[in-house]
C-alpha positions in Angstrom: -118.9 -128.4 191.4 -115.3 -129.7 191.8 -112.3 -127.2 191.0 -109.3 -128.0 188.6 -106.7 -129.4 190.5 -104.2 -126.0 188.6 -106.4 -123.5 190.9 -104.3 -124.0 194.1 -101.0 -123.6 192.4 -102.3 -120.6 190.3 -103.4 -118.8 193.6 -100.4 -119.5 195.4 -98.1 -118.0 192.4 -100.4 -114.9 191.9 -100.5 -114.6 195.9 -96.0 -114.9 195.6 -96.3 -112.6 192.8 -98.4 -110.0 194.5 -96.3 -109.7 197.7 -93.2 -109.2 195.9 -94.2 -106.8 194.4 -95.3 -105.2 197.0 -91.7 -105.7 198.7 -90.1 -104.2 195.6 -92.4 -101.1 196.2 -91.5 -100.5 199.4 -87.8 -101.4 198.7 -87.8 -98.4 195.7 -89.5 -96.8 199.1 -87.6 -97.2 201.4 -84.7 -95.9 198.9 -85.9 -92.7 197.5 -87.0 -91.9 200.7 -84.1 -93.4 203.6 -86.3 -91.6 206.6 -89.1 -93.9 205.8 -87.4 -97.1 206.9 -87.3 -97.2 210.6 -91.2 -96.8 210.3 -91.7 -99.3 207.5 -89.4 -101.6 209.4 -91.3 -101.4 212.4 -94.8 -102.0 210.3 -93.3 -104.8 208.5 -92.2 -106.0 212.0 -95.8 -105.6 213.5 -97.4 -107.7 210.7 -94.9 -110.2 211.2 -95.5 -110.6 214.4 -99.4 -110.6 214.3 -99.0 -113.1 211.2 -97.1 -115.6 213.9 -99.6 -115.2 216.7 -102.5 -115.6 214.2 -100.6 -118.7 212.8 -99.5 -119.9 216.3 -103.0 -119.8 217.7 -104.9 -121.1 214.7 -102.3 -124.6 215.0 -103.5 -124.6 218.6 
């Protein structure tokens, strides 16, 4: 069965959606709570960094 040509655009706006919310969560976070941030930064750093090695090696 073939999908509506609206299902890739829909995912990718839910998908933007989703992850900045999630940055606005940690942003409230990271304020209420200042001594969170060097560990948050380094976890956000990590991901980053494992995102662009997945990304790199999957390109070939």
């Amino acid at each position: 069965m073939r999908r509506p040509r609206a299902v890739w655009p829909l995912l990718i706006l839910v998908l933007v959606l989703v992850i900045l919310l999630v940055f606005i969560g940690l942003a409230y976070l990271t304020w209420r709570h200042p001594s969170l941030s060097a560990p948050l930064g380094t976890a956000f750093g990590g991901v980053t960094v494992l995102v662009t090695l997945a990304l790199a090696l999957a390109r070939g």
